[in-house]
N, C-alpha and C positions, 0 to 999 in steps of 0.2 A: 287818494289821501293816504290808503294803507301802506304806498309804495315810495311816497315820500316820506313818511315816519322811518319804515324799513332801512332805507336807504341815506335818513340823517343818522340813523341808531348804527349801520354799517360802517358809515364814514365816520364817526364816533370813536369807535375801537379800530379801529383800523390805522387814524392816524397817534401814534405815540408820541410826545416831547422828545426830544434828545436828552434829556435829563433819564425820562424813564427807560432809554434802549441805552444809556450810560449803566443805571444799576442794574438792569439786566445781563449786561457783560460784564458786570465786576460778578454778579451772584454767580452767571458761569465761571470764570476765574476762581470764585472762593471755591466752589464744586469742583472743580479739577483738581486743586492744588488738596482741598481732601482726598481725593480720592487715590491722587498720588501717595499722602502720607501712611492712610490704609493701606496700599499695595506695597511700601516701604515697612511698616511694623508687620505684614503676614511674610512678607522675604526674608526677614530676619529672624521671625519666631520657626520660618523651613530652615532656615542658613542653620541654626543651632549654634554651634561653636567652631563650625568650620569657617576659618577668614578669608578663605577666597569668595567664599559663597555671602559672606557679609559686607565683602566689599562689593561683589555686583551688586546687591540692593542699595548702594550708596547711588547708582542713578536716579533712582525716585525721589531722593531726597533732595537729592541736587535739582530734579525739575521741580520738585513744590519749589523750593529756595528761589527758584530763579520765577517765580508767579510770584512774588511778595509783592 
């Protein structure tokens, strides 16, 4: 009995909708696309004033962009 409990409770969580393995890749995509933007405001608060250096941080931003 304890094995077929186990094992409906197993197959339980195990299978997810497509709905819930849909918002789990948009919640990855929102976590990337911050983490890009992070990695784009600390590139630029290093760049300072230098524009070569502020224009390479312009790739982070162009990859959140392109996550929208």
């Amino acid at each position: 009995m304890t094995a077929v409990l186990t094992l409906f409770v197993v197959s339980l969580y195990g299978c997810s909708s497509p709905q819930d393995r849909a918002y789990e890749a948009q919640e990855k995509v929102h976590e990337e696309r911050l983490a890009l933007i992070e990695h784009y405001t600390a590139c630029l608060k290093d760049a300072g004033n230098d524009p070569l250096k502020t224009e390479s941080c312009d790739q982070y931003l162009k990859a959140a962009e392109a996550l929208k």
